[in-house]
TORKOL-4160 file (C-alpha; in steps of 0.2 Angstrom, whole numbers, padded with zeros to 4 digits, m for minus):
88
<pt num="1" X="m0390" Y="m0221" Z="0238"/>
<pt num="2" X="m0390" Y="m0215" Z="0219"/>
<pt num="3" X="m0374" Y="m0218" Z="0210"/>
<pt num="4" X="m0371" Y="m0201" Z="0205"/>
<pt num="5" X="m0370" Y="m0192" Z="0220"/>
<pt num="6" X="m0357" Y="m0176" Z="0221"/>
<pt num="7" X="m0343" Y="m0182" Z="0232"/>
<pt num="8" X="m0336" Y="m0167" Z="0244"/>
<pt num="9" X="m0318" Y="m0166" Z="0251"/>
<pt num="10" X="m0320" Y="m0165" Z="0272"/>
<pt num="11" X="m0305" Y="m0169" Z="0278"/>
<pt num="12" X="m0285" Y="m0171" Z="0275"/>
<pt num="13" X="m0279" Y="m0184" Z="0286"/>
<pt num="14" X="m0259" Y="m0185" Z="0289"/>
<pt num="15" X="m0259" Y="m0204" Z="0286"/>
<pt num="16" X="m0271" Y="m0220" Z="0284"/>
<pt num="17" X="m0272" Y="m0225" Z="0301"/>
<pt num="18" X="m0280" Y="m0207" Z="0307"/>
<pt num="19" X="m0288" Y="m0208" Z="0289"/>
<pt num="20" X="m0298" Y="m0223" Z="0296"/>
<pt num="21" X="m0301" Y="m0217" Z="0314"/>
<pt num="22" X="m0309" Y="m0204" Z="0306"/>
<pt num="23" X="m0317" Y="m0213" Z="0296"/>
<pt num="24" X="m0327" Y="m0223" Z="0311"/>
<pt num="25" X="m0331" Y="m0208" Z="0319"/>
<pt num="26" X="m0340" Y="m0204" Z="0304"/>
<pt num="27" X="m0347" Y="m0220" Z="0302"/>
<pt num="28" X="m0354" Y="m0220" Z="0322"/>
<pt num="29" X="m0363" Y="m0202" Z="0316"/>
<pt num="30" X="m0371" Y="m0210" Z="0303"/>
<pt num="31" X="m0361" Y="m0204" Z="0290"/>
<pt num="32" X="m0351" Y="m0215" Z="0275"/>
<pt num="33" X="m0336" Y="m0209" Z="0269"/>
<pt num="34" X="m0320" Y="m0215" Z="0256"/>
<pt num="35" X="m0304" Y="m0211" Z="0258"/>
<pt num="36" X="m0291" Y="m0210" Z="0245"/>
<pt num="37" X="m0274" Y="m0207" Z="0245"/>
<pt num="38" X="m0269" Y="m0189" Z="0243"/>
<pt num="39" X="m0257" Y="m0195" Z="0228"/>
<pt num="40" X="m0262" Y="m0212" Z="0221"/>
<pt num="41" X="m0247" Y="m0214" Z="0212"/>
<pt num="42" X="m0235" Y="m0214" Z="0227"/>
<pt num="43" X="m0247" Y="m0224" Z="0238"/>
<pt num="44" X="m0241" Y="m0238" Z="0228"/>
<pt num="45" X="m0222" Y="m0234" Z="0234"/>
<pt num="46" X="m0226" Y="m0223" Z="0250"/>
<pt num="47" X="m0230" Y="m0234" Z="0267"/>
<pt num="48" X="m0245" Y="m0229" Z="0273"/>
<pt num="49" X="m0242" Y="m0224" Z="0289"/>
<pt num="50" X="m0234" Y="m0207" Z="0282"/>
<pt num="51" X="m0246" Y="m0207" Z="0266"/>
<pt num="52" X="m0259" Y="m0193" Z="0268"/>
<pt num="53" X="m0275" Y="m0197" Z="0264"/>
<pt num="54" X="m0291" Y="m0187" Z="0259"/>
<pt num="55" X="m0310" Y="m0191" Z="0266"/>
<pt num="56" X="m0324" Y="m0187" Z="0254"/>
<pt num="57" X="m0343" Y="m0190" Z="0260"/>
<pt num="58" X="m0358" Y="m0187" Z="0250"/>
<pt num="59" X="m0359" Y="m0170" Z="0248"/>
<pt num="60" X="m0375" Y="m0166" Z="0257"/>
<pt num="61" X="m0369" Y="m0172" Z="0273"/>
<pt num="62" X="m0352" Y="m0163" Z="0271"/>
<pt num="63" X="m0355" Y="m0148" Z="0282"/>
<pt num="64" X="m0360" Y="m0158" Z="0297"/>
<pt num="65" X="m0344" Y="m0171" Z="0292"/>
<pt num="66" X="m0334" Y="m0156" Z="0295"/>
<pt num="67" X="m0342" Y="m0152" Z="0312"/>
<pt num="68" X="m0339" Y="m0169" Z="0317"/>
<pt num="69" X="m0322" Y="m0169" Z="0312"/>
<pt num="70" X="m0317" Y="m0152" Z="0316"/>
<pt num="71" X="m0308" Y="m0155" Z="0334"/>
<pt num="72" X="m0298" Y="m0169" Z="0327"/>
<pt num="73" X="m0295" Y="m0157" Z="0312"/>
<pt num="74" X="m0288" Y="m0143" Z="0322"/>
<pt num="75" X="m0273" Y="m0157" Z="0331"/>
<pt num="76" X="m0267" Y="m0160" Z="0316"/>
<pt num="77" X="m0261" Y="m0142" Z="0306"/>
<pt num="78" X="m0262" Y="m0149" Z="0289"/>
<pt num="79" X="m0279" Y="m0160" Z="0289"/>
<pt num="80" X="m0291" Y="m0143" Z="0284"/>
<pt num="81" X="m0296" Y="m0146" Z="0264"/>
<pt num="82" X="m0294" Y="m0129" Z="0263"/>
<pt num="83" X="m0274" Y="m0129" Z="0267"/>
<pt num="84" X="m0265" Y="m0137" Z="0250"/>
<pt num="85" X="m0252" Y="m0150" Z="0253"/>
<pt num="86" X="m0236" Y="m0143" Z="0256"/>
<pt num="87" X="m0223" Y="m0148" Z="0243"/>
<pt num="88" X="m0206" Y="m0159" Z="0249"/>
């Protein structure tokens, strides 16, 4: 893997835990993947249980992450990258 691969944004999980299940279901398709929190600055303050969190894979695997991903996508409302976070 080159260094300098594009990233591509996949997923928006509602929290690190489901951030890492998804993760591993990546991972068992044969896809790597990072996950960063949706606001770094707060995931120093914020517990990481109600922290979202953003999954990026390389971004020629990207559509067939979102494939994979898309029926755990559609149980939580605000996981899509295409819906922007909601503001508190």
């Amino acid at each position: 893997m080159k260094h300098n691969e594009p990233l591509a944004l996949v997923a928006k999980a509602p929290n690190e835990p489901v951030a890492v299940m998804w993760q591993g279901i990546l991972e068992n398709e044969g896809i790597r993947s990072v996950i960063k929190p949706q606001d770094l600055k707060a995931a120093m303050y914020v517990p990481s249980l109600i922290a979202s969190c953003e999954i990026y894979v390389l971004e020629e695997q990207s559509e067939r992450a979102r494939e994979i991903l898309e029926p755990f996508i559609q149980e939580q409302p605000d996981a899509s990258p295409d819906n922007p976070p909601v503001p508190e």
